[in-house]
C-alpha positions as CSV (number, residue, x, y, z in Angstrom):
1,X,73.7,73.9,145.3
2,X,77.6,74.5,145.5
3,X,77.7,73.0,141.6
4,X,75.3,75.7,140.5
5,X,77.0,78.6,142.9
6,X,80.4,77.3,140.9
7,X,79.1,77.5,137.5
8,X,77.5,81.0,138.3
9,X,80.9,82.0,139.7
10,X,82.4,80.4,136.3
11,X,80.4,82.8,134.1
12,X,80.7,85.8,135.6
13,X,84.5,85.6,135.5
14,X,84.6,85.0,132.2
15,X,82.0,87.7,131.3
16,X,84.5,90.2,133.2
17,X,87.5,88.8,131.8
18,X,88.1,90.6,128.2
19,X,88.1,88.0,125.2
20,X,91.1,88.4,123.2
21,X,90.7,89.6,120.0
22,X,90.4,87.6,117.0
23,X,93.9,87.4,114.8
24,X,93.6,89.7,111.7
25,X,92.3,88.1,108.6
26,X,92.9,90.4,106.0
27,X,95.7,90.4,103.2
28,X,99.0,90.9,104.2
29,X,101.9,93.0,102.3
30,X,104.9,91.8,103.4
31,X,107.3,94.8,102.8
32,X,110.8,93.2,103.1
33,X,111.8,90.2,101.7
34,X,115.0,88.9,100.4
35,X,115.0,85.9,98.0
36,X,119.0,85.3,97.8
37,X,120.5,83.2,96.0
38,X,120.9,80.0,98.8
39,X,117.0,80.1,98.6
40,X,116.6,79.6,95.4
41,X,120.2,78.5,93.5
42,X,118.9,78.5,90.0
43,X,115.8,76.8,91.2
44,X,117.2,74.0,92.8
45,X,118.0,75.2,96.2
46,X,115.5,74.3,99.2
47,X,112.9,76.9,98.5
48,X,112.2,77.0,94.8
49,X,109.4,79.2,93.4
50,X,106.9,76.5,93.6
51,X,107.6,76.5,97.8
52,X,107.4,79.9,98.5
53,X,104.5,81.0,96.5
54,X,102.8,78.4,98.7
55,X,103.8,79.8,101.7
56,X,102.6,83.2,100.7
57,X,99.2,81.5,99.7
58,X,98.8,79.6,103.0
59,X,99.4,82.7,104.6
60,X,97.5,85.3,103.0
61,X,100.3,87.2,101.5
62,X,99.1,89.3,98.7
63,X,102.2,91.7,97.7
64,X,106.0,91.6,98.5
65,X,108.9,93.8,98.5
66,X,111.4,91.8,96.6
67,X,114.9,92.6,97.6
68,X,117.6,90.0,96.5
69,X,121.5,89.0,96.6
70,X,121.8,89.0,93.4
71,X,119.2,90.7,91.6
72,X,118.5,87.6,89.8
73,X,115.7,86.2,92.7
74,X,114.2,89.5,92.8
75,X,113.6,89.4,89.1
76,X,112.6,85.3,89.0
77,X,110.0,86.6,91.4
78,X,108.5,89.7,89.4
79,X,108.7,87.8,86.2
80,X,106.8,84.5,87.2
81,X,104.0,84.1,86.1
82,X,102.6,81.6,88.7
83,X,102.9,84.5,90.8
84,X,100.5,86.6,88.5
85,X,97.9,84.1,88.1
86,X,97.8,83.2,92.6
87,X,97.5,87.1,92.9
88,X,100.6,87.8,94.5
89,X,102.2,91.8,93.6
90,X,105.6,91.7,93.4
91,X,107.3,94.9,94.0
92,X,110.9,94.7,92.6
93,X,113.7,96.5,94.3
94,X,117.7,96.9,93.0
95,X,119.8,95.3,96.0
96,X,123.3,96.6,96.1
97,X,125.4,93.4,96.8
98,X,126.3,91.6,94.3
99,X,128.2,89.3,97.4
100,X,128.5,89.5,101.1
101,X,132.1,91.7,100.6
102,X,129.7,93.9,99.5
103,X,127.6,94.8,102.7
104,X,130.6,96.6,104.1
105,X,132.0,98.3,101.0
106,X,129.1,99.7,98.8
107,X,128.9,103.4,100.1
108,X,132.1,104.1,98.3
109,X,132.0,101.7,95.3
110,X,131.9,103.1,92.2
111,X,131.0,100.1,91.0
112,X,127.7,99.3,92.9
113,X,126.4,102.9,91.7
114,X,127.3,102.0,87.5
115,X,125.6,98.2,88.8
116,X,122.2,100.0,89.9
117,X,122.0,102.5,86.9
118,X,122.2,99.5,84.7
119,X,119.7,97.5,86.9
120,X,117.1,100.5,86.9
121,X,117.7,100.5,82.9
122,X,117.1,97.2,81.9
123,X,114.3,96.8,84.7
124,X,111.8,92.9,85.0
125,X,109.6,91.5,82.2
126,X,107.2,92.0,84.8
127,X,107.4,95.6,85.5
128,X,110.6,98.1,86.4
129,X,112.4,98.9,89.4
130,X,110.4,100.3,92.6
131,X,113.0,101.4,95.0
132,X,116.7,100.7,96.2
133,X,117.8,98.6,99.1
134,X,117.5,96.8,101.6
135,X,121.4,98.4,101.9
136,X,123.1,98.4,105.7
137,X,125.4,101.2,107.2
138,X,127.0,99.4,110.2
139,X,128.4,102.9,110.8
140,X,126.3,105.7,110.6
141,X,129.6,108.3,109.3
142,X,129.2,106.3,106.1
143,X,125.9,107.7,105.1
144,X,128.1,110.3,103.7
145,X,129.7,107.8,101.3
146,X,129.6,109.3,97.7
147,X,128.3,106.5,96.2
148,X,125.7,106.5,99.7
149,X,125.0,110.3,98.6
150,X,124.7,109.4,94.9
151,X,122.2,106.8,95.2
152,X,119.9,108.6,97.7
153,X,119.9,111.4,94.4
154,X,119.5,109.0,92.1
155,X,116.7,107.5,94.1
156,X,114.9,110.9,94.7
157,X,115.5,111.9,91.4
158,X,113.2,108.5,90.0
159,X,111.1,108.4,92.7
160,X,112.4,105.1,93.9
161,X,112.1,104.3,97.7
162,X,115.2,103.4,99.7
163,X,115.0,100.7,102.4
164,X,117.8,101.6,104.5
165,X,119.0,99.2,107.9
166,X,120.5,102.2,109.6
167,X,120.7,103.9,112.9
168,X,118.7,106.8,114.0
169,X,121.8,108.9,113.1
170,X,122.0,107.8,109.8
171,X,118.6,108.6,108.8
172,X,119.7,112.3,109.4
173,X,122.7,112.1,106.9
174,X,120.9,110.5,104.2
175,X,117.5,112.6,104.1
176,X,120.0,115.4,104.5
177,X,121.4,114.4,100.8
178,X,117.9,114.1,99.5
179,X,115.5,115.7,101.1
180,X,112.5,114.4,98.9
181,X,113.6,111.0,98.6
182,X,111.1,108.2,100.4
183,X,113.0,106.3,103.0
184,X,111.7,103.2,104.7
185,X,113.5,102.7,108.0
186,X,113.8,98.8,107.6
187,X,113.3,97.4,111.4
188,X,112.7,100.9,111.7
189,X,116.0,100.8,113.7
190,X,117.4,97.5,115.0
191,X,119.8,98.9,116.9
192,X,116.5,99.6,119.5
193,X,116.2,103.8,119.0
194,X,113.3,104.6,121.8
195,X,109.8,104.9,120.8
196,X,110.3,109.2,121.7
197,X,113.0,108.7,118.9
198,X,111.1,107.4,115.8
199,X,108.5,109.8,117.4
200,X,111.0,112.3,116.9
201,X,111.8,111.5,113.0
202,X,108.6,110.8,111.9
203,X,107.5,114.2,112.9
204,X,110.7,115.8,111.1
205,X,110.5,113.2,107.8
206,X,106.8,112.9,106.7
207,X,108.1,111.0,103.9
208,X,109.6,108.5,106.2
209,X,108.3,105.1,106.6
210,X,108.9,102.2,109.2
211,X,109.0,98.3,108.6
212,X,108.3,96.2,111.5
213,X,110.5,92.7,111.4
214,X,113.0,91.9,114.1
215,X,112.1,95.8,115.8
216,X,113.4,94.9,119.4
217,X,110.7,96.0,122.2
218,X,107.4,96.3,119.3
219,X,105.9,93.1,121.4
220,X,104.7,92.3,125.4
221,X,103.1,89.4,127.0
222,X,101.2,87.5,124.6
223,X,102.9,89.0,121.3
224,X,100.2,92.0,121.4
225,X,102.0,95.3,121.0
226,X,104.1,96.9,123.4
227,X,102.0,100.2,125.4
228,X,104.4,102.7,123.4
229,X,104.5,100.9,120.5
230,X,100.9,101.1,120.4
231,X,100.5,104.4,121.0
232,X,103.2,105.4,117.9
233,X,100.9,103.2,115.5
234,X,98.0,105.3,116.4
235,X,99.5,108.5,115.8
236,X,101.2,107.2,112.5
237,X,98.8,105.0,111.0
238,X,99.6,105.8,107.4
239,X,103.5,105.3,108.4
240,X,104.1,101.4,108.9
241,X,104.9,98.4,106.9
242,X,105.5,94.6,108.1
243,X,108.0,92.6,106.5
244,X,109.7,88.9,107.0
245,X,113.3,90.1,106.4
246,X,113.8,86.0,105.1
247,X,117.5,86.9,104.8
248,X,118.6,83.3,105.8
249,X,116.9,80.0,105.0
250,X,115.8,79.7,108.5
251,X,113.3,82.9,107.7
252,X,111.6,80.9,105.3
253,X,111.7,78.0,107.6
254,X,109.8,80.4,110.1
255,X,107.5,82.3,107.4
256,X,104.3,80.5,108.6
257,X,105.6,81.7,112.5
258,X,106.7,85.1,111.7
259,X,103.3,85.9,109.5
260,X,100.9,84.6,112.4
261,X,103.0,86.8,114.4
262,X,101.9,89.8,113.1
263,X,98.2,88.4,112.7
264,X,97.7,88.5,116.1
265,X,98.8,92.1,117.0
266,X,97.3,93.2,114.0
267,X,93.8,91.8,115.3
268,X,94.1,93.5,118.6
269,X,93.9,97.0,116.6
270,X,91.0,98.7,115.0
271,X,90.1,96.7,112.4
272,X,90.6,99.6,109.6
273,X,94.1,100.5,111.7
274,X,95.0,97.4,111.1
275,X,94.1,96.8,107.6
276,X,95.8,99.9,107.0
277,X,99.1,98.5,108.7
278,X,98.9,95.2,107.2
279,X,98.1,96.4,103.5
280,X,96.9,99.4,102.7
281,X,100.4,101.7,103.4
282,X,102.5,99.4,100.9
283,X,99.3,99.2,98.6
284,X,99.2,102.7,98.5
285,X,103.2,103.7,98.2
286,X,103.7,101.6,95.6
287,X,100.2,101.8,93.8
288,X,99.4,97.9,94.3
289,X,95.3,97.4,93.6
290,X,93.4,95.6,96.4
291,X,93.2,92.2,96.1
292,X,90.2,90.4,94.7
């Protein structure tokens, strides 16, 4: 009797107790990715073509965002054609650091803005230049670099998009320069600008556009998205991007990790929310055709 009353207990907790949703099993678009040269090292470095094209395989990547110190692992990417034939889109972007000394100098080198015209001329055997960035403005003053002015014009005036790690502030000063210009907020603002914040911008810039990796406070218990976090990915479905940000070796180490990651808060959306967030935005911006 008490072994039957247990197991009648037993089901109607778990009846009451809400299943979590299954991870999301759609493509993915991963919408910032770096393949610098330690990566790769003319091929002989610890994750060679042949590695990470498998991990993008294993893991249902579809399309990238190539962004690379030096250009030259951006282009290996968008010109290989083991790439083509597994499916994978590869979206090339011009980085601006040519070295690390770079990071901090770029907005007022002359010589970065002659680097990316001649980049954006001579384009990839496997398609031309997308957008501009990932660049970083550890100070937001220096958005009103001329070269940081310059290449926000330039961009707007090719209709490349700009991936820009940058404070709240700085997003100001550089739509301010080009008004028209597409802008994805990479982290969309790793600094930790409140969820009210990005509300803020996104209402101001509709042509601004938010990547997801290493955003402090986007995750709660369980890695499902934060209350707020949610909320913002409701009102802006057409708005965000996920991305892997592999700017060390250790990113690729954790590509498997970080890619589940998002899997699972993608599943506890609405499915076509979170196809939408997944795939579709990137898809869409940068005219990539569904997958087969």
């Amino acid at each position: 009797m008490l072994g039957r009353l247990a197991a009648c207990v037993a089901l109607l907790l778990a009846a009451a107790w809400p299943a979590r949703a299954a991870d999301y099993a759609g493509p993915l678009f991963d919408a910032h990715l770096h393949y610098n040269v330690e990566a790769w090292n003319m091929t002989s470095g610890p994750h060679p073509p042949a590695d990470v094209l498998q991990r993008f395989q294993r893991n249902g990547v579809r399309g990238i965002v190539a962004n690379s110190r030096t250009n030259d692992g951006t282009r290996l990417l968008a010109e290989s054609a083991e790439a083509r034939a597994a499916g994978v889109a590869v979206v090339p972007f011009i980085r601006l650091y040519r070295n690390r000394d770079d990071y901090s100098n770029w907005f007022r080198d002359e010589s970065i803005y002659a680097m990316v015209q001649r980049e954006f001329a001579r384009g990839t055997a496997g398609g031309p230049y997308r957008g501009i960035g990932e660049f970083h403005l550890y100070e937001s003053a220096n958005a009103n670099g001329p070269v940081a002015k310059k290449l926000m014009q330039f961009a707007q005036q090719h209709r490349l998009a700009v991936m820009a790690h940058v404070d709240d502030v700085a997003i100001d000063l550089l739509l301010a320069h080009a008004p028209q210009a597409r802008l994805i907020w990479a982290h969309t603002g790793i600094g930790g600008a409140s969820p009210e914040r990005v509300d803020a911008l996104f209402t101001q810039y509709p042509q601004l556009m938010g990547e997801l990796s290493y955003r402090p406070g986007l995750t709660c218990e369980g890695g499902l998205l934060c209350p707020a976090w949610r909320a913002l990915l409701h009102k802006y479905p057409t708005r965000f991007l996920v991305g892997s940000d592999t700017w060390v070796n250790q990113r690729w180490q954790m590509y498997d990790e970080l890619m589940q990651g998002y899997r699972r808060w993608l599943g506890d959306l609405p499915p076509d929310l979170a196809r939408r967030i997944a795939w579709d935005n990137a898809a869409e911006l940068f005219g990539v055709p569904a997958p087969n």
